[in-house]
C-alpha positions as CSV (number, residue, x, y, z in Angstrom):
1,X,14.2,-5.0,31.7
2,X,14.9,-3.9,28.2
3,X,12.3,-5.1,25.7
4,X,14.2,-6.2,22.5
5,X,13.3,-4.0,19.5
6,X,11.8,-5.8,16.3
7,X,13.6,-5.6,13.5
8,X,12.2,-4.5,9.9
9,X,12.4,-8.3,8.7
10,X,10.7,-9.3,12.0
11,X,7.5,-7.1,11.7
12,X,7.9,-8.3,8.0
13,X,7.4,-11.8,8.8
14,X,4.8,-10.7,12.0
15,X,2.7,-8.6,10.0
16,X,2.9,-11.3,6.9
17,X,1.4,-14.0,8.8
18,X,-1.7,-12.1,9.6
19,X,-2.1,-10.4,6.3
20,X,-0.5,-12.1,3.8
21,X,2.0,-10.3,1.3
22,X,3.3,-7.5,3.2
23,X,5.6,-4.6,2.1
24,X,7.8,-1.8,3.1
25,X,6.8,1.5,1.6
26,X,10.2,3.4,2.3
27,X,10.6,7.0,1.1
28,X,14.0,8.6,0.8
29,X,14.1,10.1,3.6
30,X,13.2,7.5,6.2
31,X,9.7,7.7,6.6
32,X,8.2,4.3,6.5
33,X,4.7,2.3,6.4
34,X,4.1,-0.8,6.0
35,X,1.5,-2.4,3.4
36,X,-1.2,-5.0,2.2
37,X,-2.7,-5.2,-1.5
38,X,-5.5,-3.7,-2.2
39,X,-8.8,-5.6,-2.2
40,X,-10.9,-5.8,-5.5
41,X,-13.1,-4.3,-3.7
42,X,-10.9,-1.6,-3.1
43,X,-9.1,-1.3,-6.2
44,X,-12.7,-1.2,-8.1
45,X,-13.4,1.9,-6.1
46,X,-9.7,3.4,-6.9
47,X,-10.3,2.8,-10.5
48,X,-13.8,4.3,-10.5
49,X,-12.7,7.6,-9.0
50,X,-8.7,7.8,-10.6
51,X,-10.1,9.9,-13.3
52,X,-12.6,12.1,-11.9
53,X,-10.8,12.9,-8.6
54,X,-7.4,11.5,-8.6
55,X,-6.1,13.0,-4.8
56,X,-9.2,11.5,-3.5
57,X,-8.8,7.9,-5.0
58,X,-4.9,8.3,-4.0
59,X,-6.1,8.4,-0.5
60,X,-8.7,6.0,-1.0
61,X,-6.3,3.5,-1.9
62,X,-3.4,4.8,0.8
63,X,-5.8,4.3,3.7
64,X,-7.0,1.0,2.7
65,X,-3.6,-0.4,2.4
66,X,-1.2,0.9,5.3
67,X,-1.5,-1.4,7.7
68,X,-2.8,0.2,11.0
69,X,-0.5,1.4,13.4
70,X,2.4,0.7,11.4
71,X,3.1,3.6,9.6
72,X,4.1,7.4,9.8
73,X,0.9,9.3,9.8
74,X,2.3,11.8,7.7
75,X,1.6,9.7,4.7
76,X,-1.7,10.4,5.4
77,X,-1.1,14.0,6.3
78,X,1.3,15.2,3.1
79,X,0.0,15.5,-0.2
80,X,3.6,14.5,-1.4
81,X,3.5,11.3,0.3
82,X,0.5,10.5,0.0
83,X,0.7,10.6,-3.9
84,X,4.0,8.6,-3.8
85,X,2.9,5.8,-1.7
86,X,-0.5,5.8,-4.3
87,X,1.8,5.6,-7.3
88,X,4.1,2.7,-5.6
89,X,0.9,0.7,-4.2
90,X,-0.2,0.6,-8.0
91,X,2.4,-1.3,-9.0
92,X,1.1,-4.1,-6.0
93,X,-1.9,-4.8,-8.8
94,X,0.1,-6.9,-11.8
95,X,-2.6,-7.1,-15.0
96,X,-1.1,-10.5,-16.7
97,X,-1.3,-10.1,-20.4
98,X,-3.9,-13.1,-22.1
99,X,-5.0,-12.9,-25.7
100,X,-8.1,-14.8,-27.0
101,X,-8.2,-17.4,-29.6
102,X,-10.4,-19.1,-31.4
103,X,-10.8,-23.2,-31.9
């Protein structure tokens, strides 16, 4: 018996439910992975290193968002993709603009 396969907005709504906003990181040329946000924890650690070692807080920040098993290991492997799925998972992190006033 065939096993039906799941659709993109199927694993979407599977992987969702168990960690909460989910996305699709898809490149141009049909490699895919899906995605969590990064933790504070995380992103403290990203922003510690971005300036002294930026590939190594790329991949820092890669690993601790693809959601295992359900992406194409050579984001991990490829300096190109790695770096592009760093620069997309930044824009997860939205700073909201405040200003301080006084009484």
């Amino acid at each position: 018996m065939e096993e039906k396969k799941e659709s993109r907005e199927e694993k979407l709504n599977r992987l969702s439910a168990i960690y909460g906003e989910v996305h699709i990181l898809d490149f141009n040329d049909g490699v895919i992975g899906y995605v969590k946000k990064p933790s504070r924890a995380v992103l403290g650690q990203f922003l510690n290193r971005i300036q002294s070692d930026p590939v190594s807080a790329a991949e820092l920040l890669v690993q601790n968002c693809l959601i295992k098993d359900e992406y194409d290991p050579i984001i991990l492997k490829d300096d190109g993709y790695l770096l592009g799925a760093s620069k997309q998972l930044q824009s997860l992190v939205v700073v909201k603009d405040a200003e301080l006033k006084k009484n």
